[in-house]
NUDRENLUM-750408 format. One line per field, with one value per residue: x, y, z of N, C-alpha, C in turn; residue number from 0. Coordinates in steps of 0.1 Angstrom, whole numbers, plus 5000, padded with zeros to 4 digits. Layout:
n_X	(X/...)
n_Y	(Y/...)
n_Z	(Z/...)
ca_X	(X/...)
ca_Y	(Y/...)
ca_Z	(Z/...)
c_X	(X/...)
c_Y	(Y/...)
c_Z	(Z/...)
i	(NUM/...)
This chain:
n_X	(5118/5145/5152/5172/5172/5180/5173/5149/5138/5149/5131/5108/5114/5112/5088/5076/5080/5084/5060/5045/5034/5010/4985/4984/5010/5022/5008/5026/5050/5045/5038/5061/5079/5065/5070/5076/5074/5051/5029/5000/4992/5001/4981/4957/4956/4964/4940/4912/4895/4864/4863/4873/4854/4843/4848/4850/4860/4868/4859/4865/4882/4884/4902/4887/4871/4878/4866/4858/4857/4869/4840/4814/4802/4772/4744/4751/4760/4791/4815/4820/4843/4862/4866/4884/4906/4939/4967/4993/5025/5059/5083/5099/5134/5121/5093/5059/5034/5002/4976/4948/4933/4936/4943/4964/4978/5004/5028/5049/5080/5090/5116/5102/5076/5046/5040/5012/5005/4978/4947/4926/4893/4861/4851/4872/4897/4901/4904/4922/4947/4949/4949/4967/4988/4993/4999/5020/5033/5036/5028/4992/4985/5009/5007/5011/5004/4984/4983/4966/4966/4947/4915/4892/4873/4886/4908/4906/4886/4889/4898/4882/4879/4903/4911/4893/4904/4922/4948/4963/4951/4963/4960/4961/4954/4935/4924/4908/4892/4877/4869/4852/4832/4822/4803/4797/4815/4839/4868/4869/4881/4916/4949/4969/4988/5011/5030/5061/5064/5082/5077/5089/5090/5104/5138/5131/5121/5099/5085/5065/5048/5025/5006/4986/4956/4946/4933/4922/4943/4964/4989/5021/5045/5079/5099/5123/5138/5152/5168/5179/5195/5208/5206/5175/5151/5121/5098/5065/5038/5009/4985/4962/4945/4932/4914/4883/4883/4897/4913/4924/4936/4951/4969/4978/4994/5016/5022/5030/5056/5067/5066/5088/5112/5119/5118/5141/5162/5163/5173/5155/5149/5132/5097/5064/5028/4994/4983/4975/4980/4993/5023/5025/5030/5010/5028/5050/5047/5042/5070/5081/5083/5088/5121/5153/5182/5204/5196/5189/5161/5131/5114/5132/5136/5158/5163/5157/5137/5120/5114/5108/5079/5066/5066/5049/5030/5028/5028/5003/4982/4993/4985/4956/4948/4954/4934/4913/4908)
n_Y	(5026/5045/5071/5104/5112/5136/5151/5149/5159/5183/5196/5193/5214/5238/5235/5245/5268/5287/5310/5287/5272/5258/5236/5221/5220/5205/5180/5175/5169/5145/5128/5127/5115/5087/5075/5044/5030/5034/5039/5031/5040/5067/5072/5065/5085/5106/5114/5137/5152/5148/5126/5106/5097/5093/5098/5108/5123/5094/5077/5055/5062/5067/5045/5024/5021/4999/4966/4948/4965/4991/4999/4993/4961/4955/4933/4917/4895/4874/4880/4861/4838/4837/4861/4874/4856/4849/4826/4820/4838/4831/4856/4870/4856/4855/4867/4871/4872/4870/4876/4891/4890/4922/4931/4933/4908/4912/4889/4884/4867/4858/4844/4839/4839/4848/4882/4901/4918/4936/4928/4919/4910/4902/4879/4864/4860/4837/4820/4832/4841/4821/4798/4804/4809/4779/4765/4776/4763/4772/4781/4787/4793/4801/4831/4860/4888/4907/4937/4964/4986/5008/5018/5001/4982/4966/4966/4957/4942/4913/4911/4907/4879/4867/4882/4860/4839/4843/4860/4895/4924/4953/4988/5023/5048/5070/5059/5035/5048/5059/5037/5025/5039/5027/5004/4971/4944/4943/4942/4942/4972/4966/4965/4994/5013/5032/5067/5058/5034/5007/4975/4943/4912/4880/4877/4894/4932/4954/4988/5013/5042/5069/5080/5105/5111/5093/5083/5088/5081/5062/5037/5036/5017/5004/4976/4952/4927/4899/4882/4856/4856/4878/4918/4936/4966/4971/4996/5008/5024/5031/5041/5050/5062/5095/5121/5141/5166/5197/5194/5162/5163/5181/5168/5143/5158/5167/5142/5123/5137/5136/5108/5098/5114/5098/5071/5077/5082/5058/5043/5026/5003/4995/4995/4992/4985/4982/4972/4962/4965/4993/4992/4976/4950/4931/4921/4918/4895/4874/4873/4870/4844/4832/4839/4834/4823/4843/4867/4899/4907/4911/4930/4946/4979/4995/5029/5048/5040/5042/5070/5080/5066/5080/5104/5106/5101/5119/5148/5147/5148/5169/5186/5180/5194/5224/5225/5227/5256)
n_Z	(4823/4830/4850/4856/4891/4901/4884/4880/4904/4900/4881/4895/4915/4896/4888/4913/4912/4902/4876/4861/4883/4885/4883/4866/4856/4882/4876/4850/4862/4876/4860/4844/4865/4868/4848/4827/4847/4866/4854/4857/4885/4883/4861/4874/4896/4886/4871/4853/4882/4880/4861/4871/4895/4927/4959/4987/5021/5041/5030/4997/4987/4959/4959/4959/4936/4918/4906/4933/4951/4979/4987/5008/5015/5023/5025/4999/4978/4976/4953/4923/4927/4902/4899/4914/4928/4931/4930/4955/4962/4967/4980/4985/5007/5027/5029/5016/4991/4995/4985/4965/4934/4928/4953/4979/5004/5024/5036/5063/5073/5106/5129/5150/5138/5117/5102/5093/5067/5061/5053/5034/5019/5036/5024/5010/5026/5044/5020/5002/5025/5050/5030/5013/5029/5033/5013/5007/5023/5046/5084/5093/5123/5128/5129/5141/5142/5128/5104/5099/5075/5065/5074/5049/5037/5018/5028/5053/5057/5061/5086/5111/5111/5110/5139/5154/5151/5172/5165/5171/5159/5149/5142/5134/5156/5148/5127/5140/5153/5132/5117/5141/5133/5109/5090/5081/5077/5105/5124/5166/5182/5191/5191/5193/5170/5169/5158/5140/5152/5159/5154/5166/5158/5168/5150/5135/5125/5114/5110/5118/5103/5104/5083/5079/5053/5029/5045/5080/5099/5081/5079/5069/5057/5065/5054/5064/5040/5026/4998/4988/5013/5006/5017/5018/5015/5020/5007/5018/5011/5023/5019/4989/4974/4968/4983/4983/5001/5013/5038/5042/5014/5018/5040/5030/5014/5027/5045/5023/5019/5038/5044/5019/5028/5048/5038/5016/5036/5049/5031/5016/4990/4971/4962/4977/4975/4985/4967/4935/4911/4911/4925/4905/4910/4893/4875/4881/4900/4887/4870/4893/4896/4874/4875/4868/4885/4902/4884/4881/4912/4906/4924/4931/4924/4932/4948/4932/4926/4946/4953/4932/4928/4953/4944/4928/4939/4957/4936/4921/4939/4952/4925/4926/4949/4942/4927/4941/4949)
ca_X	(5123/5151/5149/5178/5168/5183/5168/5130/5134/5150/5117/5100/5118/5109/5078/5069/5091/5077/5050/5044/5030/4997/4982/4992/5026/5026/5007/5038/5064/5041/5042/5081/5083/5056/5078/5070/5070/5041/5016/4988/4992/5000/4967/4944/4961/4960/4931/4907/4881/4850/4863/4879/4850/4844/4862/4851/4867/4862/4855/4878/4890/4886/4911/4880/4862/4880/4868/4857/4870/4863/4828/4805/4791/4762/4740/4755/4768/4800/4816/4825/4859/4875/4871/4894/4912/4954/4976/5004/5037/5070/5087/5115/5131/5111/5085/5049/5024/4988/4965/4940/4942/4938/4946/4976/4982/5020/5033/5065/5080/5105/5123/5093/5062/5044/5035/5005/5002/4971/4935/4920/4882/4859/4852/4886/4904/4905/4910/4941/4954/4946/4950/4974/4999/4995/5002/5035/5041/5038/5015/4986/4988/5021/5002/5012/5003/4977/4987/4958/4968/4935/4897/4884/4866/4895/4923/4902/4876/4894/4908/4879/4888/4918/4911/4887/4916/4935/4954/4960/4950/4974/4957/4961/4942/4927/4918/4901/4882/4872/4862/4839/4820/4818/4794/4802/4825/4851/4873/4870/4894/4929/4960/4973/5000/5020/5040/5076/5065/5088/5067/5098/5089/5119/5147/5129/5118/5093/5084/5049/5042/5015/5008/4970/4959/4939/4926/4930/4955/4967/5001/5030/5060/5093/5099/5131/5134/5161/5168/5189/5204/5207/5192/5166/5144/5107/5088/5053/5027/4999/4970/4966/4936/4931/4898/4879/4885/4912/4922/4929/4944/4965/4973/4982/5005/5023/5029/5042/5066/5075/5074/5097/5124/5120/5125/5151/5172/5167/5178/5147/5155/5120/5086/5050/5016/4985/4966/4987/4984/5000/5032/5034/5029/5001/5039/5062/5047/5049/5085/5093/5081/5099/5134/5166/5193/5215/5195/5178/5149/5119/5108/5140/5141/5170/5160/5151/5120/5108/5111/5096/5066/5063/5067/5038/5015/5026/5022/4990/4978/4987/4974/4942/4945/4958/4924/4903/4910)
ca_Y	(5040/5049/5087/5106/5119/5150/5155/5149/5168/5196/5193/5193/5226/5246/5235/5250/5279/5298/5313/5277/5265/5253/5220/5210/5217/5194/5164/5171/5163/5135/5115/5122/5104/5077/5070/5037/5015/5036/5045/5031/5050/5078/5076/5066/5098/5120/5119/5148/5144/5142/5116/5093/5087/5101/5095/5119/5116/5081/5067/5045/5077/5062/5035/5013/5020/4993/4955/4948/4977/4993/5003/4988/4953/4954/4920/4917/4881/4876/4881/4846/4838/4838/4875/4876/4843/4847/4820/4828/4834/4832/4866/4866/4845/4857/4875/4859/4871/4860/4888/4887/4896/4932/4939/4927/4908/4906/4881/4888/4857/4856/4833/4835/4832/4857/4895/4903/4934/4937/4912/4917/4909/4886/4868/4861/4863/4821/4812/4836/4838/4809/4787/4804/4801/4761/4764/4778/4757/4776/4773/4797/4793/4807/4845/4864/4901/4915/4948/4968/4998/5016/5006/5005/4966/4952/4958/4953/4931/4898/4915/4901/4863/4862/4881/4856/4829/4846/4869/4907/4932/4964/4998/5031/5053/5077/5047/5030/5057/5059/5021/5025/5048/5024/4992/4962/4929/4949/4935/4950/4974/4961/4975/5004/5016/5048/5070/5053/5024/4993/4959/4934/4896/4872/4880/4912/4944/4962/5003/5020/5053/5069/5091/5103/5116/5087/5085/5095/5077/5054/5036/5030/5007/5002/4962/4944/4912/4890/4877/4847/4860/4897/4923/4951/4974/4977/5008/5005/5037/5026/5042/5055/5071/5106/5126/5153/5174/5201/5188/5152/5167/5189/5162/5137/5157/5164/5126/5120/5143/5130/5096/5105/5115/5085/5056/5079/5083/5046/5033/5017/5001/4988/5001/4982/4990/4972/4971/4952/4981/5010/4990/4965/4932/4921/4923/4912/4885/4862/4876/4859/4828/4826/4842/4824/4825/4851/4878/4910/4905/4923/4942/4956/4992/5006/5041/5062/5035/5044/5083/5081/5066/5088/5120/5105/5105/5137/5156/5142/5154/5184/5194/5179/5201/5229/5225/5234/5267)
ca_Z	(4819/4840/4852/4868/4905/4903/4869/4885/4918/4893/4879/4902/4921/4888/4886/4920/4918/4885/4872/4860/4894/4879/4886/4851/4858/4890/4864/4844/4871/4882/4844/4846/4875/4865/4836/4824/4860/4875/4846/4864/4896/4876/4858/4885/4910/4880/4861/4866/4896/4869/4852/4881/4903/4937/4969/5003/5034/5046/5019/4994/4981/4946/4954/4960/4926/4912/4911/4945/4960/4989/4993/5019/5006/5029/5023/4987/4980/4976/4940/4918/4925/4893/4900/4927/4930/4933/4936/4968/4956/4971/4968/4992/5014/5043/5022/5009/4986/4998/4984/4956/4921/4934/4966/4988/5016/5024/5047/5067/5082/5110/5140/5161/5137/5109/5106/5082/5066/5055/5063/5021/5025/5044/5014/5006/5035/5044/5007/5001/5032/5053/5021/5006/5037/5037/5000/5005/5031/5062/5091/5098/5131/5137/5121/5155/5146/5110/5107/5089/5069/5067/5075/5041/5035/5008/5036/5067/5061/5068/5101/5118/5109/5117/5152/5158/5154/5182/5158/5175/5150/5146/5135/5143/5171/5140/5121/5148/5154/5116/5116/5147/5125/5098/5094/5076/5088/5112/5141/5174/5188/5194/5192/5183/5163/5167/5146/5146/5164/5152/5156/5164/5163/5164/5144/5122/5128/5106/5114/5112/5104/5104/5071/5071/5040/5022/5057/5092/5104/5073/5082/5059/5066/5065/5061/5058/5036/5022/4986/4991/5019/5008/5026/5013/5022/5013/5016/5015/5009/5030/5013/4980/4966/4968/4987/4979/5005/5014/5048/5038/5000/5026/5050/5021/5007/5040/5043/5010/5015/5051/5043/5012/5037/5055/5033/5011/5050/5060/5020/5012/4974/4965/4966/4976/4975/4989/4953/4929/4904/4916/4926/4894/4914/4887/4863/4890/4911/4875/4870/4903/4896/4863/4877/4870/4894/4901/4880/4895/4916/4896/4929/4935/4920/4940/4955/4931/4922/4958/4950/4918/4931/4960/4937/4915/4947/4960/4929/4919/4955/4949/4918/4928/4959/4936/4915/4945/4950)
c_X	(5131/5153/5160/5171/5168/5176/5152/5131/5138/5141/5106/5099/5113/5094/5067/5071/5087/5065/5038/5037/5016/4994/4986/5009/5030/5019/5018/5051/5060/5043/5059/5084/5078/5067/5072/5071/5057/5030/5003/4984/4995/4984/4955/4945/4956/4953/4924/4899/4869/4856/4871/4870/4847/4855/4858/4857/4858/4857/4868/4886/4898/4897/4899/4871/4865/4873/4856/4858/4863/4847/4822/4796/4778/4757/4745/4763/4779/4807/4825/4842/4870/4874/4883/4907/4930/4960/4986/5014/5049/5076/5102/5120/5122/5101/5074/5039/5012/4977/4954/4945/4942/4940/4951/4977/4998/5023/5050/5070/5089/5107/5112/5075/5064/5035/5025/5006/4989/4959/4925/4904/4875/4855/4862/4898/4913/4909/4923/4948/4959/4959/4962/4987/5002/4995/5016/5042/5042/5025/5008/4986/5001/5017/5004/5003/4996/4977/4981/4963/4959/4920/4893/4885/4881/4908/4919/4893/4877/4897/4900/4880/4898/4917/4904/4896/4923/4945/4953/4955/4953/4965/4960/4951/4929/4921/4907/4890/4873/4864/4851/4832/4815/4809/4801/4810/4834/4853/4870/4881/4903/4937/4963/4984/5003/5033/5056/5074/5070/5078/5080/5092/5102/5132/5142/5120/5113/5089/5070/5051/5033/5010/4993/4967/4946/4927/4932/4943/4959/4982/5005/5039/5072/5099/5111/5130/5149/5158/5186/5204/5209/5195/5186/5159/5131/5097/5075/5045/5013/4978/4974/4960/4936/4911/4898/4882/4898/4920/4927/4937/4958/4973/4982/4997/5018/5032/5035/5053/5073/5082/5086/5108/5127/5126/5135/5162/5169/5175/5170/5150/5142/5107/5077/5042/5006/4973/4979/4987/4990/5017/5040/5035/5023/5019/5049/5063/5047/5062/5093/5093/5088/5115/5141/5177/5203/5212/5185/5167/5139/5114/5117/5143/5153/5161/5153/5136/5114/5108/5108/5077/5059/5060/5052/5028/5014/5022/5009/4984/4977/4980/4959/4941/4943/4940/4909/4901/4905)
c_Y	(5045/5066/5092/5111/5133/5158/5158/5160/5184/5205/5201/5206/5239/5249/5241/5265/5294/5301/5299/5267/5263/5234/5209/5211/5206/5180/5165/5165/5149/5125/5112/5112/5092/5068/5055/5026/5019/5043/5046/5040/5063/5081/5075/5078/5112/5127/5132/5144/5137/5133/5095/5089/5095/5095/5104/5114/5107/5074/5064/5054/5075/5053/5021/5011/5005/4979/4957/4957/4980/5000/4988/4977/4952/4937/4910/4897/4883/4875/4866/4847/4842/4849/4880/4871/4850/4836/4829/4829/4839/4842/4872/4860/4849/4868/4870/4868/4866/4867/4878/4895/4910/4939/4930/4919/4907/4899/4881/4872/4858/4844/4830/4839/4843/4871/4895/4915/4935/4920/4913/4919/4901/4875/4858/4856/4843/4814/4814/4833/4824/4799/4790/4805/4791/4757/4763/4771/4761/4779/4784/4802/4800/4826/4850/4878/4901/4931/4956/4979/5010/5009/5011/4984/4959/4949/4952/4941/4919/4901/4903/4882/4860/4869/4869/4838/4836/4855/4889/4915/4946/4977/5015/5034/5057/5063/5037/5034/5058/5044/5022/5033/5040/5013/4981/4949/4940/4941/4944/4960/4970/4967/4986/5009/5029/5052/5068/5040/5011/4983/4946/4919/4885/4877/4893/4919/4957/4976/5010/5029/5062/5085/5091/5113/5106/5083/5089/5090/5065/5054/5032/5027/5007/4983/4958/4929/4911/4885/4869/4852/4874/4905/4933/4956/4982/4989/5006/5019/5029/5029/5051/5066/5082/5109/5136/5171/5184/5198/5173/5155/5170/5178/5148/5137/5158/5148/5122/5126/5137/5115/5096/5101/5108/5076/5064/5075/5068/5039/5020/5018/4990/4995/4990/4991/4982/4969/4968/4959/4988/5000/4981/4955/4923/4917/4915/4900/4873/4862/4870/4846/4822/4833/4831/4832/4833/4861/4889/4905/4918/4932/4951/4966/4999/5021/5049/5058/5041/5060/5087/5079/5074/5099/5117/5112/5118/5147/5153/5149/5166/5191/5187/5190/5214/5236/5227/5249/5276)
c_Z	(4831/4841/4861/4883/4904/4892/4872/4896/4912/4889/4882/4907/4908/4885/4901/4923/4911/4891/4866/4867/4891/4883/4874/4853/4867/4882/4856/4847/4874/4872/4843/4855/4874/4854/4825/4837/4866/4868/4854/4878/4888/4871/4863/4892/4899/4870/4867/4873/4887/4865/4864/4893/4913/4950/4982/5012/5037/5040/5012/4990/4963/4943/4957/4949/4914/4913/4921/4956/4973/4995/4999/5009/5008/5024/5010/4988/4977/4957/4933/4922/4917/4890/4903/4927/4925/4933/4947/4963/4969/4968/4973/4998/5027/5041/5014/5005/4991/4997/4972/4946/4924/4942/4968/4999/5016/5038/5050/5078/5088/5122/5146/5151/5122/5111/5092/5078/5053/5054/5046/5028/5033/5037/5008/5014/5042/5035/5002/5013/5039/5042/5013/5011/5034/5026/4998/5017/5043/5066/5096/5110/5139/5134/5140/5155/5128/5116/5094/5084/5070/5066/5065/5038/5027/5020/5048/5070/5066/5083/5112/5120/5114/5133/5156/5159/5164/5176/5165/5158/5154/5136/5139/5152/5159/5132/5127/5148/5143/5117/5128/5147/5114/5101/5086/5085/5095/5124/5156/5178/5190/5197/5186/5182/5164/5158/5149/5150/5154/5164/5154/5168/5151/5165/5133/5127/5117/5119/5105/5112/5101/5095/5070/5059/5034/5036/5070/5098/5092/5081/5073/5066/5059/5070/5057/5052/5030/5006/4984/4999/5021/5012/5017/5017/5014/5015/5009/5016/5013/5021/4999/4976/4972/4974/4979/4986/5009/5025/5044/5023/5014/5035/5043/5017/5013/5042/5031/5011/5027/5045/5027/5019/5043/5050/5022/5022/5052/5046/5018/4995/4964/4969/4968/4978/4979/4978/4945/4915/4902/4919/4912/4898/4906/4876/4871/4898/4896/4872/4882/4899/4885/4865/4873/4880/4891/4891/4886/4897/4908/4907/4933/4924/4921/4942/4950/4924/4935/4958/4941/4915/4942/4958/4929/4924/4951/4951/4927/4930/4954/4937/4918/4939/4955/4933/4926/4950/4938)
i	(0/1/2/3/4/5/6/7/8/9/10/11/12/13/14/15/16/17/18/19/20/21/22/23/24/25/26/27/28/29/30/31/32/33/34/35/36/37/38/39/40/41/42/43/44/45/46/47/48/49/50/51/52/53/54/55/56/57/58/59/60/61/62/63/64/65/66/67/68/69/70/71/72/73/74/75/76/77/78/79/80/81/82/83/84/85/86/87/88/89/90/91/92/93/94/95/96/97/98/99/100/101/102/103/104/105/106/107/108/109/110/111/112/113/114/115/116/117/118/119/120/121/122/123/124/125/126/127/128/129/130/131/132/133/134/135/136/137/138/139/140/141/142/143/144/145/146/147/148/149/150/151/152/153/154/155/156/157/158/159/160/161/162/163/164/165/166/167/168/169/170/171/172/173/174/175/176/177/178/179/180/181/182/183/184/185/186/187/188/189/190/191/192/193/194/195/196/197/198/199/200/201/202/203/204/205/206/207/208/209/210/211/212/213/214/215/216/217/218/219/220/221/222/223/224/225/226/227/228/229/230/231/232/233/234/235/236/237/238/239/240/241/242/243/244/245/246/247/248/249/250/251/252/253/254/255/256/257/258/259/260/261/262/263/264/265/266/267/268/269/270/271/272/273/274/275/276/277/278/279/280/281/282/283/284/285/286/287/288/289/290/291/292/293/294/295/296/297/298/299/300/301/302/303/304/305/306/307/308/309/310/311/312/313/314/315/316/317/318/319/320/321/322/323/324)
């Protein structure tokens, strides 16, 4: 469903401007913009609270109710595979799939080795990743830098595996801090990421910034990749789910709107997500694999996919925020 821009942000401006400014008004701008590429994030972001689950600060913030998701497994065994299980897929030339069937990992590859974004679980973490490098052909060993989004188990849990191979691990300060509150598998300390901070290895240069909201410091990126040679620009929304409270609602919606301005100003022309949901990867990572030559790549949207999905999360945010008052 293709949606003009100016037609949504028109929208949008009316719908904050009136008498109209109701939380249902901002779920109305948010379906507009959902259209048909972003249902599912649409209806996870904007069901009502009662009916979607809970979520408090520091917790998955109802993006872990799914599956596997992010709550704490404690002793719990690990869930049968053909829960989880992904094949890896190729998705650009210097761009790798290696998540599970619901959560992400993306592999960035350049001159001088690979960037992870994103460590899945610790159940998972050697059979996707690991295995699902030396599937596609490239060698674990060259993994220089895993660059966690937020400490909640599906993105972090692997972290510690792969530090434990010699791998740095990339999180923010606030995030840090959040995880050495939590229990479960976690890596130790490492690095940390600031707002702006480009992570150059090789020949490419991805850009963190640091949007909290789903948590204290969640990062979202800015990744370049190639499709036979041509260039694009992926913007990624770091965390999704929605809390309960009014400072992370308020702090949320803040970052949506920032990062917004960001990947509209650098001409990012695709969106990602780290849950294969909310972006359309369970639709698109098969759509690569059966492409023919020389017709559009399925993840490239052009611009106004990555402000359509950003409008979803922001509104949703707010009329959840809206609806505590």
């Amino acid at each position: 469903m293709k949606i003009s821009i100016a037609l949504l942000l028109a929208v949008s401006m009316l719908a904050a401007q009136t008498a109209t400014d109701t939380p249902e008004a901002h779920v109305a701008v948010a379906k507009t913009a959902a259209g048909d590429d972003y249902q599912n994030l649409f209806n996870f972001l904007c069901a009502a609270p009662a009916n979607r689950g809970g979520g408090g600060r520091g917790t998955g913030g109802g993006g872990a109710q799914r599956g596997q998701g992010g709550g704490q497994r404690g002793p719990q065994a690990p869930p049968d595979r053909s829960t989880w299980y992904a094949e890896p897929v190729k998705v650009f030339d210097n761009f790798y799939f290696v998540g599970q069937s619901e959560y992400s990992v993306w592999a960035v590859t350049t001159s001088e080795g690979i960037i992870l974004i994103d460590t899945i679980f610790d159940y998972s973490v050697e059979e996707e990743v690991i295995g699902g490098l030396k599937k596609l052909g490239l060698n674990p060993a060259n993994i220089k830098y895993a660059v966690v989004s937020h400490p909640h188990p599906d993105h972090h849990g692997g972290a510690k595996f792969l530090q434990d191979m010699g791998v740095p691990i990339i999180m923010s300060a606030a995030d840090w801090d959040a995880l050495d509150r939590s229990g479960g598998t976690k890596p130790k300390r490492d690095m940390v990421a600031t707002d702006g901070q480009k992570l150059t290895l090789g020949d490419t240069t991805i850009t963190m910034y640091v949007t909290p909201g789903h948590t204290p410091g969640t990062i979202s990126f800015l990744i370049p990749v190639k499709d036979n040679g041509r260039p694009h620009l992926a913007a990624m929304w770091g965390g999704t789910g929605l809390n309960a409270d009014r400072e992370s609602l308020t702090n949320y919606v803040q970052s949506a709107k920032r990062f917004t301005d960001i990947a509209r100003q650098a001409g990012a022309d695709m969106m990602l997500s780290n849950h294969t949901d909310w972006d359309g990867s369970k639709i698109k990572l098969p759509a690569v694999a059966k492409r023919v030559p020389g017709t559009p790549h399925p993840f490239v949207g052009g611009s106004g996919s990555v402000l359509r999905y950003m409008k979803v999360a922001e509104e949703c945010a707010t009329a959840r925020l809206m609806r505590l008052n």
